[in-house]
N, C-alpha and C positions, 0 to 999 in steps of 0.2 A: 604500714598498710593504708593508712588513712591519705597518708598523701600521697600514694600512689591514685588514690579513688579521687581527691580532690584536685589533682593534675590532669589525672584521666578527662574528668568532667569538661573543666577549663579547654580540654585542647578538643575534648568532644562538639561542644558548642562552639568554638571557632571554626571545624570544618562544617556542620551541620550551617551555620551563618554563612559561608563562602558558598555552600551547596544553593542554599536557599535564596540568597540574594545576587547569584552571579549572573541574572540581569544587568540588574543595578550596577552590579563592579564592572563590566563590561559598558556600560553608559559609562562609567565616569573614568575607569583606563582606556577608551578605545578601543582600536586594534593594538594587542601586544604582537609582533612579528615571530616572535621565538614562539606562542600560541600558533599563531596560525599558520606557521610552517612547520611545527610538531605535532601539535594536538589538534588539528582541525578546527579552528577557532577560536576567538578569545573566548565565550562563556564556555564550550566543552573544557577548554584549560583552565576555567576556573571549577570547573565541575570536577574536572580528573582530579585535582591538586584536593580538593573539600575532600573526595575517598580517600585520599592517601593519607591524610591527616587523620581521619577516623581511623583507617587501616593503624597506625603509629598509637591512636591511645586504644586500639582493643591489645594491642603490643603492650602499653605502658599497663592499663589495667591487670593483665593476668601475669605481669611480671619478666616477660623475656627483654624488653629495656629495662632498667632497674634506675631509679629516679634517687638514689641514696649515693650519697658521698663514698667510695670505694675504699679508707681506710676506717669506717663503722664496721668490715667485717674483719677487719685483723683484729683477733684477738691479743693480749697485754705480755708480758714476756713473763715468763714465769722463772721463778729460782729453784731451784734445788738448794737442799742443805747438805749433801755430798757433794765431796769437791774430785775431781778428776781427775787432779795432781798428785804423783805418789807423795804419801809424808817422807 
């Protein structure tokens, strides 16, 4: 859970910072082409791209991405002491 909350964060403030400064990114990318012929502009495409990054960690925060290694839920093989085999 913890690092779900401290990924979240991390990837909160990197779109929050592209929302906020996509000015700036726009002074220093120019025109991106694929922006201005998709997204209406370069700062709107940097503006679209900073929500959809927020959109992915309210995703990562409440858990429907899941940010944990996939073999942490396989639980361990367990044995029996009856055997299968007829004696």
């Amino acid at each position: 859970m913890a690092r779900q909350i401290i990924i979240g964060l991390v990837i909160a403030w990197l779109g929050w910072s592209i929302v906020y400064f996509s000015w700036y990114l726009a002074d220093i990318f120019w025109n991106i082409a694929w922006f201005d012929k998709n997204l209406w502009g370069t700062r709107n495409g940097f503006i679209i791209s900073g929500f959809a990054i927020m959109i992915i960690w309210f995703l990562i925060l409440f858990g429907v991405i899941p940010t944990s290694s996939p073999t942490e839920n396989i639980g361990g093989f367990t044995t029996t002491s009856t055997s299968v085999l007829p004696n």
